[in-house]
MARBA-3410 file (N, C-alpha, C, O; in Angstrom, 1 decimal):
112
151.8,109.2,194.2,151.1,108.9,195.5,149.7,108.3,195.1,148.9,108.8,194.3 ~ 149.5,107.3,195.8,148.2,106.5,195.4,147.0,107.3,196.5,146.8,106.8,197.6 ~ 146.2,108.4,196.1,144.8,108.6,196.7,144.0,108.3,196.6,143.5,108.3,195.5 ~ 143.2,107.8,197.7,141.9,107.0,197.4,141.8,105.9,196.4,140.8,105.5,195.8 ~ 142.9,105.4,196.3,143.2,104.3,195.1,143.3,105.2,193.9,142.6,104.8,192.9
143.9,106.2,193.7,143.9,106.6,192.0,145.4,107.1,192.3,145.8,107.7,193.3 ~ 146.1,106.8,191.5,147.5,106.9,191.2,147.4,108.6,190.8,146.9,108.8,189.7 ~ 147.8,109.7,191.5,148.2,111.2,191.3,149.8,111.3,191.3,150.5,110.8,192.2 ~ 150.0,111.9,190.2,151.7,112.5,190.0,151.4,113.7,191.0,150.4,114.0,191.7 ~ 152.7,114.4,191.0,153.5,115.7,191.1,154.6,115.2,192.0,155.1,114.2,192.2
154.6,116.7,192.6,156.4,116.7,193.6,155.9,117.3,194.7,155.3,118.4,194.8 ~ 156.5,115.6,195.9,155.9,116.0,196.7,154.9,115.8,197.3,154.6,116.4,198.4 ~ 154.0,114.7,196.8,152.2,115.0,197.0,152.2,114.1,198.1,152.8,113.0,198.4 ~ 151.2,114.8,198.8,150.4,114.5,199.9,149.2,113.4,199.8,149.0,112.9,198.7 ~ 148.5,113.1,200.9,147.2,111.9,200.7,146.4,112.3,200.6,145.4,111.6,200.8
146.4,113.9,200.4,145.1,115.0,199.8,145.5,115.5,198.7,144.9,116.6,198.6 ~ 146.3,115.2,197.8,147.0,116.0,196.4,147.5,116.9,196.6,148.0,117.5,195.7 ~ 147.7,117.5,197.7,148.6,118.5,197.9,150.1,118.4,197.3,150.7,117.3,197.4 ~ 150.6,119.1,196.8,151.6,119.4,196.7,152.9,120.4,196.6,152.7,121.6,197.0 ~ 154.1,120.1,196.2,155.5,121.5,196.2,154.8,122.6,196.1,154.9,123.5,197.0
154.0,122.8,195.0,153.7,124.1,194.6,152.2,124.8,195.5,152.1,125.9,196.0 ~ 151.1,123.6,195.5,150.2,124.2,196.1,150.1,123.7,197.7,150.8,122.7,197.6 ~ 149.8,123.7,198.4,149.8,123.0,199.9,148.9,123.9,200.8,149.0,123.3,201.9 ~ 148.3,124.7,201.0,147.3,125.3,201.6,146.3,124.3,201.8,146.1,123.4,201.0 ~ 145.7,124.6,203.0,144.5,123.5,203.3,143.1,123.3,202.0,142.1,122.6,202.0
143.4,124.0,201.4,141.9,123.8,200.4,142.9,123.3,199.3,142.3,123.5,198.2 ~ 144.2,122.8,199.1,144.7,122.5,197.6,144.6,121.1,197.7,145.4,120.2,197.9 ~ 143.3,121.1,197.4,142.8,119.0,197.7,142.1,119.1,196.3,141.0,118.4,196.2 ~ 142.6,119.8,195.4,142.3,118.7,194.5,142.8,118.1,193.1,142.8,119.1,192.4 ~ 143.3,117.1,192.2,144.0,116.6,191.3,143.1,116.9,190.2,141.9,116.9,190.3
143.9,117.1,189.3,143.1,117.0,187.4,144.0,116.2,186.6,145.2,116.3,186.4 ~ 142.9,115.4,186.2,143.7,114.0,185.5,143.6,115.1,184.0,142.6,115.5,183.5 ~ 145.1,115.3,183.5,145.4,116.2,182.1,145.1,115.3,181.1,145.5,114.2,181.1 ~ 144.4,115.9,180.3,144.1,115.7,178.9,144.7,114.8,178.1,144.4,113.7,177.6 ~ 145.4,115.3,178.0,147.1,114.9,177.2,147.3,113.4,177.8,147.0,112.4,177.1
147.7,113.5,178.6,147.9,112.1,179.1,147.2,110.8,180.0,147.5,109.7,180.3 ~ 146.3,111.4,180.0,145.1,110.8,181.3,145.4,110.3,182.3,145.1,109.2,182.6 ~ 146.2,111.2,183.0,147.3,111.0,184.4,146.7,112.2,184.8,146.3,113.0,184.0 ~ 146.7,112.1,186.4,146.0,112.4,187.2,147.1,113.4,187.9,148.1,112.7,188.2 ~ 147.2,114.8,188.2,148.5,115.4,188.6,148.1,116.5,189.7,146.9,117.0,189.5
148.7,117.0,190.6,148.3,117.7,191.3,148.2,119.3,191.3,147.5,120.0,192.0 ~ 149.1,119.7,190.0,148.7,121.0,189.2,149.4,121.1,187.9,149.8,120.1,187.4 ~ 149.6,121.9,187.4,150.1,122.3,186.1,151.2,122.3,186.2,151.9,121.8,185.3 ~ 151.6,122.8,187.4,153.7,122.8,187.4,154.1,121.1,187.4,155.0,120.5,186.8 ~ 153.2,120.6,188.3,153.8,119.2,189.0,153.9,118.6,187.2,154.9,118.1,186.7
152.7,118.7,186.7,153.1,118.4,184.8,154.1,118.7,183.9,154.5,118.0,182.9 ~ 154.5,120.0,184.3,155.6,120.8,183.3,156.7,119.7,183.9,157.3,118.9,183.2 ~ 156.7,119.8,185.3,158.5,119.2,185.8,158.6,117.7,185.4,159.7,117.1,185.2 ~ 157.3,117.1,185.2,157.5,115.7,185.8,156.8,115.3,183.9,155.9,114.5,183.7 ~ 157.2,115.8,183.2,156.7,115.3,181.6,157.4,116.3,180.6,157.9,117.5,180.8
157.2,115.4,179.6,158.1,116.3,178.2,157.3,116.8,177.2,157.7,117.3,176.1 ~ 155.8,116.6,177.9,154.8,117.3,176.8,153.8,118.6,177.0,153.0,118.4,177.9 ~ 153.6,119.3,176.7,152.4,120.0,176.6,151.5,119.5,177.5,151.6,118.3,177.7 ~ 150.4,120.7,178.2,148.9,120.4,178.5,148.3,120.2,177.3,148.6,120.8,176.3 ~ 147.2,119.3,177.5,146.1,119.3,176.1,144.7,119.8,177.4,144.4,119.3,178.5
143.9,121.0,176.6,143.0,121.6,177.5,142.4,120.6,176.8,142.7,120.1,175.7 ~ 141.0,120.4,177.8,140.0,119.4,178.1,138.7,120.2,176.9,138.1,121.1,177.5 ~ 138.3,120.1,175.8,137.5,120.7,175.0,136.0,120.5,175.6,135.7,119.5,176.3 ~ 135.0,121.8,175.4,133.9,121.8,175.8,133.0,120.8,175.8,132.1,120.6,176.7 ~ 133.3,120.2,174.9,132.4,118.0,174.8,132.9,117.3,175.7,132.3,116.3,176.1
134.0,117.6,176.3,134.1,117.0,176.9,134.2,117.0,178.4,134.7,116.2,179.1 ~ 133.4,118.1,178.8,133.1,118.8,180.4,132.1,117.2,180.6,130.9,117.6,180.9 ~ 132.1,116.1,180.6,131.2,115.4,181.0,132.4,114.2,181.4,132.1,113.0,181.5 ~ 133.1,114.5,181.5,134.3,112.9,181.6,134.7,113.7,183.3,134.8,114.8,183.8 ~ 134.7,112.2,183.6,135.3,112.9,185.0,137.1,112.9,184.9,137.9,112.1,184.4
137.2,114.5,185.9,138.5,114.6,185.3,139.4,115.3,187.0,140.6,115.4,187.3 ~ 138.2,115.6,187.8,139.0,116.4,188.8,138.5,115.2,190.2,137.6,114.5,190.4 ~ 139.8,115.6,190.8,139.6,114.1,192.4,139.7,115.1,193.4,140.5,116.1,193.5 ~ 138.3,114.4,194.5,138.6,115.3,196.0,139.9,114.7,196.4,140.2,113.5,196.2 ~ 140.3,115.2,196.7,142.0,114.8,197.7,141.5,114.8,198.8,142.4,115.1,199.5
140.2,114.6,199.6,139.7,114.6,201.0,138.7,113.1,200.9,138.8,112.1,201.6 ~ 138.0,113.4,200.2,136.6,111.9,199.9,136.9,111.1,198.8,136.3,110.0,198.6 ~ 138.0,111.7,198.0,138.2,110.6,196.9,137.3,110.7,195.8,137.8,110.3,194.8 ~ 135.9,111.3,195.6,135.1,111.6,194.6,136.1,112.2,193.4,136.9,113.1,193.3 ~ 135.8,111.0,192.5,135.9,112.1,191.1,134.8,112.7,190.5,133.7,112.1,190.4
135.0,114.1,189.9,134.0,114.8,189.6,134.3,115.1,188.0,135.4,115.2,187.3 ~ 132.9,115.3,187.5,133.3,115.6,185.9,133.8,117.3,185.8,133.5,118.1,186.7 ~ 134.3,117.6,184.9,134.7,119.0,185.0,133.5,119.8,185.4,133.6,120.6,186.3 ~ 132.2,119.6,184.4,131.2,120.3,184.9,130.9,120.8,186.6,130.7,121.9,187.1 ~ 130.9,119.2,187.2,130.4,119.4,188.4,131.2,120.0,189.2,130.7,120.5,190.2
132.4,119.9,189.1,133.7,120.8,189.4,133.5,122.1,189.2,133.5,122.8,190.2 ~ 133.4,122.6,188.2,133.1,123.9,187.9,132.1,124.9,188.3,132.2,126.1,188.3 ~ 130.8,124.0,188.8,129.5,124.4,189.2,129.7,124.2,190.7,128.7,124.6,191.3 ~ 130.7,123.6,191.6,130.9,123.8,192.7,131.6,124.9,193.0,131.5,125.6,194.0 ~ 132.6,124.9,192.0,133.5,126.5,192.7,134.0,126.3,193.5,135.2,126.0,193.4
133.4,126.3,194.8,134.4,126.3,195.8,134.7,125.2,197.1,135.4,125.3,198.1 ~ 133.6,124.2,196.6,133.8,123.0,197.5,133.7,121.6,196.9,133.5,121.5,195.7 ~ 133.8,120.4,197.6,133.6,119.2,196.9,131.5,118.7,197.1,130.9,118.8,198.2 ~ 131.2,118.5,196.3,129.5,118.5,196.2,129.3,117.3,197.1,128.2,117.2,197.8 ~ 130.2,116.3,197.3,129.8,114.8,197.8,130.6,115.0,199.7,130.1,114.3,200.6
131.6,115.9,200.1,132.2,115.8,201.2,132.2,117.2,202.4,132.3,117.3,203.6 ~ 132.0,118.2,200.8,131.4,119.4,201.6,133.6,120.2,201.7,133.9,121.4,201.7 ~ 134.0,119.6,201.7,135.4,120.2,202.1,135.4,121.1,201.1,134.9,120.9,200.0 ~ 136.1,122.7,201.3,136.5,123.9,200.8,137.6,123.7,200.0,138.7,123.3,200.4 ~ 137.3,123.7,198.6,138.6,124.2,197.4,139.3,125.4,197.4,138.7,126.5,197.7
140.2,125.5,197.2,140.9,126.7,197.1,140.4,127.9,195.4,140.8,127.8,194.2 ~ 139.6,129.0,196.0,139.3,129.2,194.9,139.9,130.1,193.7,139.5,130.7,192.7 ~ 141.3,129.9,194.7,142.3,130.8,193.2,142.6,129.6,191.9,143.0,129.7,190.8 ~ 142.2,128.5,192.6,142.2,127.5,191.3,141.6,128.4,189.7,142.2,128.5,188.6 ~ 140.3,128.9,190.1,140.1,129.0,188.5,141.0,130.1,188.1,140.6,130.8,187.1
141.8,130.3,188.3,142.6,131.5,187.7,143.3,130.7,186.8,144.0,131.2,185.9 ~ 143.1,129.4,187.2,144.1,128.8,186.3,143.0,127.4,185.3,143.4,126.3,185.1 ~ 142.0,127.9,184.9,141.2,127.1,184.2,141.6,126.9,182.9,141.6,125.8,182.3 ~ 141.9,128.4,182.3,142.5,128.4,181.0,143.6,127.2,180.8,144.0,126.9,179.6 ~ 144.1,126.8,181.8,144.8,125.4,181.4,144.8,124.3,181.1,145.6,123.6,180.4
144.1,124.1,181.6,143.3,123.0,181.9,142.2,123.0,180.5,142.6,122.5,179.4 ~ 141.0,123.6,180.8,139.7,123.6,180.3,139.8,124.8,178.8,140.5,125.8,178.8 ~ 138.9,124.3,177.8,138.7,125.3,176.9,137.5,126.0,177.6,136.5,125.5,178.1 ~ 137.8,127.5,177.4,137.1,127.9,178.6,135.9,128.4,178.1,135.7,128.6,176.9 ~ 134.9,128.7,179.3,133.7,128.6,178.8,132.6,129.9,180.4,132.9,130.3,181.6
131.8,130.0,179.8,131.3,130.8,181.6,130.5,130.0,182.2,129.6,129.4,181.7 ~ 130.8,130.0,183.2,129.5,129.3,184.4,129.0,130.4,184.9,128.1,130.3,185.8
END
């Protein structure tokens, strides 16, 4: 699905990244994975749709932008992602914030 002009994988996805697995009104937003520098709507939509591993995003590299509003289109660097928590900094729209439960996948993890 092409959002905001950025090509996002998974199954299913929406013109907010929503997707199969997440679809609640705050699951707006994509992480372009490590591994591949494709842009996917969660970790499952990666497992189904590839034959590789996650590669987590290392601490140097919290400055690359890696996560997309699925509402304004902003990409955000992991940082700024992480220091918002629970909304997009540029549109104001609410993230879903059982997301960080799943940082450890993504991100070598770190505390904010």
């Amino acid at each position: 699905m092409n959002v905001h002009g950025i090509q996002v994988q998974g199954v299913k996805v929406d013109k907010n990244t929503r997707c199969q697995h997440y679809h609640t009104k705050r699951d707006v937003v994509a992480i372009k994975m490590n591994c591949c520098q494709t842009y996917y709507s969660c970790f499952q939509c990666h497992q189904e749709m590839t034959d590789h591993n996650i590669e987590t995003w290392s601490k140097e590299q919290f400055d690359e932008k890696a996560i997309l509003c699925g509402v304004c289109g902003t990409e955000l660097t992991i940082t700024q992602y992480m220091k918002a928590k629970d909304h997009c900094p540029h549109c104001f729209t609410a993230f879903n914030a059982g997301c960080r439960h799943h940082y450890h996948l993504y991100f070598q993890m770190v505390v904010f």
